[in-house]
C-alpha positions as CSV (number, residue, x, y, z in Angstrom):
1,X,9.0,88.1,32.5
2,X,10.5,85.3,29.7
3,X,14.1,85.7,29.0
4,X,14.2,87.6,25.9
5,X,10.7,90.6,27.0
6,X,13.4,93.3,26.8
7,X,14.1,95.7,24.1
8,X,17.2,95.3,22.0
9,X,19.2,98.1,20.4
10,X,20.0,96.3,17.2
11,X,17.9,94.5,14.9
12,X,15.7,97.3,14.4
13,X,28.0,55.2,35.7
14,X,27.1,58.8,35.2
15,X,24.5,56.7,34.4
16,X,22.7,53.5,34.8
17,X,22.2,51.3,31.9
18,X,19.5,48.9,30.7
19,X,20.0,47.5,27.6
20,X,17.0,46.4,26.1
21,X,16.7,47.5,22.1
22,X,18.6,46.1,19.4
23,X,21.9,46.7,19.9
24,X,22.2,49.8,22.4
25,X,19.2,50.9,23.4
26,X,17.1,51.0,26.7
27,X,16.0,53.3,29.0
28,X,19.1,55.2,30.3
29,X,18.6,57.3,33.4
30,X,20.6,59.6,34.6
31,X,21.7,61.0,38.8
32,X,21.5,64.4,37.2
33,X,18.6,64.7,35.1
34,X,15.4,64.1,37.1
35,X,13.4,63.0,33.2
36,X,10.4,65.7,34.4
37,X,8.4,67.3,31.3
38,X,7.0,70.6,31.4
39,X,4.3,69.3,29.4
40,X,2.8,73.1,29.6
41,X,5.7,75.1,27.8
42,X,5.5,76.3,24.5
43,X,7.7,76.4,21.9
44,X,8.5,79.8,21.7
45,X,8.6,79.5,25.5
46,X,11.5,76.6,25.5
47,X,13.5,78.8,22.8
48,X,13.1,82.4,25.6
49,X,14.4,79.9,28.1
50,X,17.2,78.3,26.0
51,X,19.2,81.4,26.2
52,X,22.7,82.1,24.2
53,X,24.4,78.4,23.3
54,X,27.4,77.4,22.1
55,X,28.5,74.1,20.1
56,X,31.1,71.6,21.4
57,X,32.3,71.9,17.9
58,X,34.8,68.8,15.7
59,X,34.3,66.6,18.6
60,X,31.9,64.0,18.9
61,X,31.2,64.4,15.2
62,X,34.6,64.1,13.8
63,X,35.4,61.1,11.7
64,X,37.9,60.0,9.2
65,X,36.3,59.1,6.2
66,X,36.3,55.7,4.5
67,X,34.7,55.9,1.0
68,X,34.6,51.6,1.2
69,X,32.4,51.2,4.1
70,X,29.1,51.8,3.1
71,X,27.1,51.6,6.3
72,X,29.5,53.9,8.4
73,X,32.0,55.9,6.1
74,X,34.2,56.1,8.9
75,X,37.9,54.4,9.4
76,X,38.5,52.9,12.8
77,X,41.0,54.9,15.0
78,X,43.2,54.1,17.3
79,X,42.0,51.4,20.0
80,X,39.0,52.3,18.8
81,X,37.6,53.9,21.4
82,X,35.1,57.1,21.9
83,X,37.6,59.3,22.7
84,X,39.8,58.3,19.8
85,X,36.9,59.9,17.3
86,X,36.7,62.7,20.1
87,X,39.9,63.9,19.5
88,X,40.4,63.0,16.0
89,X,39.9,66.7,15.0
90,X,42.0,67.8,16.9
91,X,39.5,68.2,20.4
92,X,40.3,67.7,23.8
93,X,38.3,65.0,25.4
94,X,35.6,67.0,27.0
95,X,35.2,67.0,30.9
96,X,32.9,68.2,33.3
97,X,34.9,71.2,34.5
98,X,35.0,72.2,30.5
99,X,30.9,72.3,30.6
100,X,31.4,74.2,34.0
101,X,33.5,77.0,32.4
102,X,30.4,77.3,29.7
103,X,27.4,77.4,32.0
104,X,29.6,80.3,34.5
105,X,30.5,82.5,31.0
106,X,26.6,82.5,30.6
107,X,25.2,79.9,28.4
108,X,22.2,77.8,28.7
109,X,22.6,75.3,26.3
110,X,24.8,73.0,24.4
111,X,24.6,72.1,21.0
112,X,26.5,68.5,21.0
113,X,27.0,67.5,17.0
114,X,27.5,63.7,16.5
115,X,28.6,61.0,13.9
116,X,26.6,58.5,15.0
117,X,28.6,56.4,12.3
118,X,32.0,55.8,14.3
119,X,32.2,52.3,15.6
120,X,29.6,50.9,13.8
121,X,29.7,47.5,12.2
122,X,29.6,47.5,7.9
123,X,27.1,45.4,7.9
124,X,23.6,47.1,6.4
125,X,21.7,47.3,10.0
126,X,23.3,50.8,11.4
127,X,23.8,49.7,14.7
128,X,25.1,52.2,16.8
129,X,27.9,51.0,19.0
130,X,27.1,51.1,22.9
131,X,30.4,52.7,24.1
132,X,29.9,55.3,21.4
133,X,26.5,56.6,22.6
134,X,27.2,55.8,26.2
135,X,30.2,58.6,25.7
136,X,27.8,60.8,24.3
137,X,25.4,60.5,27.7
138,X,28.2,60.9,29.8
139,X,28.5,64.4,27.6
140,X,25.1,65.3,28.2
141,X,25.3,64.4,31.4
142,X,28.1,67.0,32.0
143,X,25.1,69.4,30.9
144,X,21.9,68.5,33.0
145,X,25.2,68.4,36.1
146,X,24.8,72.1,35.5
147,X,21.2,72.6,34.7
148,X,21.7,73.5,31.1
149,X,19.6,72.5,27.7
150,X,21.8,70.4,25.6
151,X,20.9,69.4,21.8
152,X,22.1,66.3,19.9
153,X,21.6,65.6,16.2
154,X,23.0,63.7,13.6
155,X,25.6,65.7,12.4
156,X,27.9,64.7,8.8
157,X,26.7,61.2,9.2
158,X,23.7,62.7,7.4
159,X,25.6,64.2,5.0
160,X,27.4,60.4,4.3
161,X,24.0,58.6,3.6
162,X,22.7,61.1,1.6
163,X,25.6,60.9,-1.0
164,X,26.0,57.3,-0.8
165,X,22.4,55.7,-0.8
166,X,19.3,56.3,-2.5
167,X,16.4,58.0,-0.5
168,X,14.6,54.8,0.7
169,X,17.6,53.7,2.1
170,X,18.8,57.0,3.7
171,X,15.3,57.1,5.2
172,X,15.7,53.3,6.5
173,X,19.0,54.2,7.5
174,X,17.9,57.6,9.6
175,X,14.9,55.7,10.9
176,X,16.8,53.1,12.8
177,X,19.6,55.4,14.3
178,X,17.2,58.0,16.2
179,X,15.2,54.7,16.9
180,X,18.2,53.9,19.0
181,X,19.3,57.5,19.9
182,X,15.3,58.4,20.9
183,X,15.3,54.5,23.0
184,X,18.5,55.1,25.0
185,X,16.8,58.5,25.8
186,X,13.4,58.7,26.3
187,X,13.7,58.9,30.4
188,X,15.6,62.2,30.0
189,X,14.0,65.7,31.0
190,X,12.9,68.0,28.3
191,X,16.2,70.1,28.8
192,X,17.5,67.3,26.0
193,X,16.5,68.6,22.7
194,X,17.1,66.5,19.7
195,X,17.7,67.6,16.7
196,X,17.4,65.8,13.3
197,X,19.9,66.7,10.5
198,X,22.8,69.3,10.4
199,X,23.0,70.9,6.8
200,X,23.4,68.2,4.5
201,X,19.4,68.1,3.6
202,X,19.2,69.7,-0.1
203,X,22.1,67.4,-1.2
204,X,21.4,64.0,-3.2
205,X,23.3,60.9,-4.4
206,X,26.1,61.5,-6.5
207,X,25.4,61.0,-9.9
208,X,21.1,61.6,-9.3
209,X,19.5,64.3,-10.7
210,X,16.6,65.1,-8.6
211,X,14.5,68.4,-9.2
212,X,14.0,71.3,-7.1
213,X,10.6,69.9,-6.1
214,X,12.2,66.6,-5.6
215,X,14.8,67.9,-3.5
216,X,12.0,70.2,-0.7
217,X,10.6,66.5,-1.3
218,X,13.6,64.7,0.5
219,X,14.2,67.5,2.8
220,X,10.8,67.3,4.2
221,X,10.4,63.7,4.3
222,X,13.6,63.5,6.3
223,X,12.4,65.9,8.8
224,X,9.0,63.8,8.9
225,X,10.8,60.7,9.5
226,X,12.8,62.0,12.1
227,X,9.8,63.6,14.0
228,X,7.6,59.7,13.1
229,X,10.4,58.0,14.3
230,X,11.2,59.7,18.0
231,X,7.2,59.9,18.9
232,X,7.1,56.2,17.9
233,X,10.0,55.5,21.0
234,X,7.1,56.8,23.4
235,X,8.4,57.6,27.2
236,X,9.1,61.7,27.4
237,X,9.8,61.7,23.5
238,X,6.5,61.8,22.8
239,X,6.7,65.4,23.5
240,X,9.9,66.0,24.1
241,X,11.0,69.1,22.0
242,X,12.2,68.5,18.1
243,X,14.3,70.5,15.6
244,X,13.4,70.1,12.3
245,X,16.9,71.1,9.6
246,X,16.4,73.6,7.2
247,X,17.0,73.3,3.3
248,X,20.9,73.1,3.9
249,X,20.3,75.2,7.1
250,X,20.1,78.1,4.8
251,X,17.8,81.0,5.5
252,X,17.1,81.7,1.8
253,X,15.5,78.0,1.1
254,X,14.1,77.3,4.2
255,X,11.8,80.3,4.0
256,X,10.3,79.1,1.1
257,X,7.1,77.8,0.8
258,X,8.0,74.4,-0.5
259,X,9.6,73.5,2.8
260,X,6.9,72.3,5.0
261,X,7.7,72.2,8.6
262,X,6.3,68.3,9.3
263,X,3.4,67.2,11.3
264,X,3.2,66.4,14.9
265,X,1.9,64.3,17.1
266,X,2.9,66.2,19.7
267,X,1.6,69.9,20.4
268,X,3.5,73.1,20.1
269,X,6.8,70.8,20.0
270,X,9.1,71.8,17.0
271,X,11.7,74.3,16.3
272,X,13.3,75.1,13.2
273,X,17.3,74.8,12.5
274,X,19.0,77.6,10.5
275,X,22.5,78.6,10.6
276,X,24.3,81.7,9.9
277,X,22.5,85.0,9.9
278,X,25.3,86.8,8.3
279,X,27.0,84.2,6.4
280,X,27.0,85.4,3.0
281,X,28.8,88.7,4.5
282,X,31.2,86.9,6.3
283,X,32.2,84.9,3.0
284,X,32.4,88.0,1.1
285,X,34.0,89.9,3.6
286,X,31.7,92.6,3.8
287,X,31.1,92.4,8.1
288,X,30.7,96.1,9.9
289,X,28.8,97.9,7.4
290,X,25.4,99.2,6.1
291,X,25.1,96.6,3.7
292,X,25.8,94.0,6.5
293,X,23.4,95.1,9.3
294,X,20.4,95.6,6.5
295,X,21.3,92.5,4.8
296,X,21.5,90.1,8.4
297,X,18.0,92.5,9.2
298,X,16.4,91.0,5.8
299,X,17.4,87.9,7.1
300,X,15.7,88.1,10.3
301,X,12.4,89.3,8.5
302,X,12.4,86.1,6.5
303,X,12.6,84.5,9.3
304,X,9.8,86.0,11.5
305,X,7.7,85.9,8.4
306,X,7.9,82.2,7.6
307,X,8.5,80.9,11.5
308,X,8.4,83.2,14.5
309,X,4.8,84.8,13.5
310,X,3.6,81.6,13.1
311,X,5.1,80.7,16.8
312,X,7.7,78.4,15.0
313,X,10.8,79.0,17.0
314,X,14.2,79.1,15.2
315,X,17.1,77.5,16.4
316,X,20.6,79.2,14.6
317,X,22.6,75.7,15.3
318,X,25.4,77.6,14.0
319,X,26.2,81.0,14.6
320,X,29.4,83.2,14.0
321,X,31.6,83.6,17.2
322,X,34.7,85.6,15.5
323,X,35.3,88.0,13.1
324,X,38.7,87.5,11.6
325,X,40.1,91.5,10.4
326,X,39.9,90.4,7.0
327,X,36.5,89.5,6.7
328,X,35.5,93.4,7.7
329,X,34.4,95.8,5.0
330,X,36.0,99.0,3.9
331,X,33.5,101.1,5.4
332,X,33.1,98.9,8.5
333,X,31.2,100.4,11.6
334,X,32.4,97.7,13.9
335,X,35.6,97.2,13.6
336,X,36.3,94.5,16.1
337,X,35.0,91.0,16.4
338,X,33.4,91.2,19.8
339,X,31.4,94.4,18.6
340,X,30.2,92.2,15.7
341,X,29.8,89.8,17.5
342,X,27.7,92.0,19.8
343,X,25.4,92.9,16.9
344,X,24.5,89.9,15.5
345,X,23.5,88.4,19.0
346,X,21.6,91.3,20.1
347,X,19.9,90.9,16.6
348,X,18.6,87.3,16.9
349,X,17.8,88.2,20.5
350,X,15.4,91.0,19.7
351,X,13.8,88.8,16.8
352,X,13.2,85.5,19.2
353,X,16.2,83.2,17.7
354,X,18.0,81.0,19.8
355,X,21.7,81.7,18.7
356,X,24.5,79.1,19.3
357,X,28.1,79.7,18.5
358,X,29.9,77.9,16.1
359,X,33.2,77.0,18.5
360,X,35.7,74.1,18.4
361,X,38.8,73.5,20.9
362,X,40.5,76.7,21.8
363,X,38.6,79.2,19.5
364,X,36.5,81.2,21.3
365,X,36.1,79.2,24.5
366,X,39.3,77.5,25.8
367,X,38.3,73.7,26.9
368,X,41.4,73.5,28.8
369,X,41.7,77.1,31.1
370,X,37.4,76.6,30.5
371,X,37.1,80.2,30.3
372,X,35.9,82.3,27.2
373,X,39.6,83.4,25.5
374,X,38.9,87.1,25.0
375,X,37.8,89.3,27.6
376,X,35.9,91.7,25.1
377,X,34.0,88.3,24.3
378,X,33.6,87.5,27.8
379,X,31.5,91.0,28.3
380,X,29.4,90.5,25.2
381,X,28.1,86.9,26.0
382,X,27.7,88.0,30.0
383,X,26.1,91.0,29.4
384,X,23.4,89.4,26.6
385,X,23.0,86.9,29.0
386,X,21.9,89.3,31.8
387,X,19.3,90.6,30.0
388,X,18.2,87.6,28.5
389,X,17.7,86.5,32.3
390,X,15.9,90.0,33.2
């Protein structure tokens, strides 16, 4: 039986290295990923096996801006280091035992947001520096160690090139990163997921003035180029699984018919990335009520309509973990965050979506004690996760 056949309430070295591409690339193989493909799995299948994630959240993708440098847009740190951008945002640096404490609380997969910017040279070719992505491997390293499904994207470095450079050069400038990122990692297993953008597709140069067609334009051509660009790296990306980003990862726009999932070399090999099936609630602090429950519902349809009836799965990168006391409505029904929290999950479990929670250090999940802080949180994500497994 796959992970998610039940019926829902709701909702109705590490490493060794060869370094053969420009810059940092090569064919990096890992002791605890064994690089097999299950070249006979679905989409939809990968997403039921993918479980409940969460997000190692302001960590690998934290920066500190520098306006001047126009290849990067980040400031160097520190000693300049990985772990100097790791903890910039105020992270622990992340350690086995951390990952541990998230694979025992119930997850199956790891969402790992990067800057692929930090360290890199200000010099036009977007080279991305060796220590930088080997930090990143030892990350998802820590992952396969404990059999889990790990996703890594590009993740506000997007959102940098995008307001700084014209389309061609954005495209050049996406094209050669996951030409590196795909190189270093085309050995892995298909329990590495890569996934293109975060939610900076929708946005444009400052100072352009780009229509709406325009703009479902860019967004799909970034999503194409992503796609072009890992198949060309060969290896297990040729089918490893993709993620296409939504319109601004927002539900509302990427339903719509002008964004075009893109084509595929590959068979039955893409997701699609959303975030948020509440978020206009949360914002408006309307969680617990009718209006919230039919309105996340609506959301859900739009979903299934565009995507999961057309066996597109949809990956929620970014999903709510807590629910602050203001942010509940009047008339609330659940009044506490891990009952919300309860809801929501059960929701995007009984319509096929692959939630991941939005966490950074010591939110929900404590990096340090590795544990899930609340216990009422604890019992939602262990008891999802038993019938996910059922």
């Amino acid at each position: 039986m796959g992970k998610r056949a039940f019926s829902l309430i709701t909702a109705a070295s590490l490493s060794l290295v060869s370094l053969s591409f420009t810059g940092c690339g090569g064919n990096s193989k890992s002791e605890y990923d064994d690089g097999k493909m299950r070249d006979d799995m679905s989409a939809m299948e990968y997403a039921d096996d993918m479980g409940i994630g969460i997000n190692l959240g302001n960590t690998m993708e934290a920066y500190w801006e520098d306006k001047n440098d126009k290849t990067a847009g980040a400031s160097t740190i520190g000693e300049d280091t990985p772990q100097d951008y790791e903890k910039c945002w105020g992270a622990v640096v992340t350690t086995q035992e951390c990952i541990d404490g998230m694979r025992d609380a119930g997850f199956d997969t790891v969402r790992v947001p990067v800057y692929w910017g930090n360290m890199m040279a200000d010099d036009g070719e977007y080279t991305v520096n060796e220590k930088y992505l080997k930090r990143v491997q030892e990350i998802v390293d820590y992952c396969r160690k404990d059999g889990l499904y790990v996703v890594i994207n590009i993740h506000h470095y997007d959102e940098f090139l995008i307001k700084n450079h014209d389309k061609d050069e954005v495209l050049k400038a996406v094209e050669k990163v996951w030409t590196q990122v795909a190189e270093y990692f085309k050995d892995y297993s298909d329990y590495l997921i890569f996934e293109g953008f975060n939610e900076a597709l929708g946005s444009q140069r400052e100072g352009d003035n780009l229509s709406e067609e325009e703009i479902y334009d860019y967004v799909n051509d970034m999503n194409q180029t992503f796609v072009d660009t890992v198949r060309k790296t060969d290896g297990n990306n040729k089918k490893r699984m993709l993620i296409a980003s939504g319109y601004w990862t927002n539900i509302d726009n990427t339903t719509k018919d002008s964004f075009v999932m893109p084509s595929d070399s590959a068979k039955d090999k893409l997701m699609v990335s959303v975030h948020y099936i509440d978020n206009a609630c949360y914002w408006t602090n309307n969680i617990g009520g009718d209006y919230w429950l039919n309105y996340s519902t609506e959301q859900c349809e739009l979903l299934r309509t565009a995507f999961i009836d057309k066996n597109i799965p949809v990956f929620v990168g970014e999903t709510t973990s807590i629910y602050e006391n203001d942010r509940m409505a009047g008339n609330a029904k659940d009044m506490q965050s891990s009952e919300a929290l309860s809801t929501i999950l059960n929701m995007a479990a009984a319509y096929d979506l692959v939630p991941v929670l939005w966490d950074v250090n010591d939110n929900f999940y404590s990096r340090t004690e590795c544990r899930i802080k609340s216990e009422s949180d604890a019992e939602v994500i262990a008891e999802i996760a038993e019938k996910i497994e059922d």
